[in-house]
N, C-alpha and C positions, 0 to 999 in steps of 0.2 A: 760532431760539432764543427763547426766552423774552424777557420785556418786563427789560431794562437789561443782557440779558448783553452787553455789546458790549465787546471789547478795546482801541478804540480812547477808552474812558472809566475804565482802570485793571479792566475785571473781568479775574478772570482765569479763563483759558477750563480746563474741566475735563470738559465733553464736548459734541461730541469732543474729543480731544487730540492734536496736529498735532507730538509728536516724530518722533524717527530710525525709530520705528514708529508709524503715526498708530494712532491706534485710538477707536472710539464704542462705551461701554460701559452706560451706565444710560440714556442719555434715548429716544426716538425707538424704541419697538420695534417701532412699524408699519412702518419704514423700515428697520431691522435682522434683520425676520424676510424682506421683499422683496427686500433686496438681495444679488445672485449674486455668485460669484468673477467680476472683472473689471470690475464693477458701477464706477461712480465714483457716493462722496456730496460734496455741495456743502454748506456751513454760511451763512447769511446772518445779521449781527447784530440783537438783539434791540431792540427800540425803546425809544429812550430819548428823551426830549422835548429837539429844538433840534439832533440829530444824525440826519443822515441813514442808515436802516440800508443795508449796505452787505455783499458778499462778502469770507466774513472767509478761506475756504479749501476747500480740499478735499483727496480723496485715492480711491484705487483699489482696491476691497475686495480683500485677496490669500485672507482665512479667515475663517471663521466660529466661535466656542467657546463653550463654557458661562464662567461669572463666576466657576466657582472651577478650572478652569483658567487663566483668565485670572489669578487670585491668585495664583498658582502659577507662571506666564510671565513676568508682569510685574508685580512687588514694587514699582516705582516708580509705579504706574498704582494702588494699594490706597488707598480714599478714606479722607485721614484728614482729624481738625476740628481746625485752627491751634489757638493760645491764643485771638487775636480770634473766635472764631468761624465762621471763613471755612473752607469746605470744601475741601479739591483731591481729584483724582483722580477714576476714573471705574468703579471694582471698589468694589459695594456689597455685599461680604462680607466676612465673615471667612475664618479657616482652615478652620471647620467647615461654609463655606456657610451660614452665617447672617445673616439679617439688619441691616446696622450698624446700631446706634440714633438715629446721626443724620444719616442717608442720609433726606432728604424727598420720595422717590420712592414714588409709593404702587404696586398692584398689583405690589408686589417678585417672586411667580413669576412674572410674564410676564416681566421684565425680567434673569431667571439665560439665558436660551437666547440667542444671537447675538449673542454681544461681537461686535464685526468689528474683524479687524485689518490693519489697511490697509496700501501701499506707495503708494509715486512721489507723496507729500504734496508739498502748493503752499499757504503759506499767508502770509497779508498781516503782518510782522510790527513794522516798522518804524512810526512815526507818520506820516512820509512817504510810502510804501504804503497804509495806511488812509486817509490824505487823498484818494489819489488815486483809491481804489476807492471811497470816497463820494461822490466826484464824477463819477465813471464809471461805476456799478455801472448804476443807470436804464439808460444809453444801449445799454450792451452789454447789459443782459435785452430790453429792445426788438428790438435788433438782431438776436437770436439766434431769441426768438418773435414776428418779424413785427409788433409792438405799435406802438403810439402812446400810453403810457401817461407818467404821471406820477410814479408812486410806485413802488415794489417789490410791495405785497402786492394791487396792480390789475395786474401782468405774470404773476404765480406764485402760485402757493396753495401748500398744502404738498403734500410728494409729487412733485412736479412732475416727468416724466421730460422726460430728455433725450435727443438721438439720436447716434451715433457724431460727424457733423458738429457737432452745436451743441454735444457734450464737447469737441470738438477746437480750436471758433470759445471757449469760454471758457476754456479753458486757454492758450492762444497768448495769450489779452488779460492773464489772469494773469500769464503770464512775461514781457511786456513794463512791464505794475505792477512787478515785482520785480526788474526790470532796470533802470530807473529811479535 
């Protein structure tokens, strides 16, 4: 994610969005046009100075849709701007498929094709949980790719694929965070 998206600092997260349906809508469309049914995407939080970024979630692609079905699916997921300013949501249309005005995603056609709507979502929601994937997230990307690293973005670049096992080795770590 982006430089200060991180939940565990009051943002609030709007894509992806890790409800009773997860779903990743506007950002990432090199990752959204790649990724298959079955696929899992991972979110790691965005940097913010004097917080460790950290595994904020994930989920298991079930489908793939254009943005104005996705308006049309999921009314709760249609990006609107608070009174402050502050954007939620992760459908940068309107009813007519149009561009919102203040949606700040540029190249808006590349980003109408591959809502992905995901199932079997896992993500850190507690402050308790965030603490504890800030301080674990290093060990387990090590652990997972063979590393000896220090940081997050010296383990993983973006894109980064996984393999049945190292999905299964960070998922098991997850639900022991969350079980916590």
């Amino acid at each position: 994610m982006f430089k200060g998206a991180d939940p565990s600092v009051g943002w609030s997260m709007t894509d992806p969005i890790y409800g009773k349906v997860p779903t990743m809508g506007a950002c990432m469309p090199n990752i959204r046009r790649l990724v298959e049914k079955g696929d899992f995407i991972f979110s790691i939080s965005g940097r913010v100075a004097t917080v460790k970024p950290h595994i904020v979630g994930g989920f298991q692609v079930d489908d793939k849709i254009n943005a104005l079905t996705a308006y049309k699916r999921f009314p709760d997921n249609r990006m609107v701007q608070k009174e402050d300013g502050e954007l939620a949501g992760n459908i940068i249309v309107d009813a007519d498929g149009n561009h919102l005005p203040y949606d700040y995603h540029d190249k808006f056609e590349k980003r109408l094709e591959n809502y992905v709507v995901g199932k079997n979502a896992l993500s850190f929601e507690t402050i308790e949980q965030m603490d504890n994937a800030k301080k674990e997230t290093v060990d387990i990307l090590n652990e997972i790719f063979n590393k000896k690293e220090d940081s997050v973005s010296k383990i993983i670049g973006r894109c980064r694929k996984l393999d049945e096992s190292q999905i299964k080795h960070l998922l098991d770590w997850m639900n022991k965070i969350k079980a916590i």
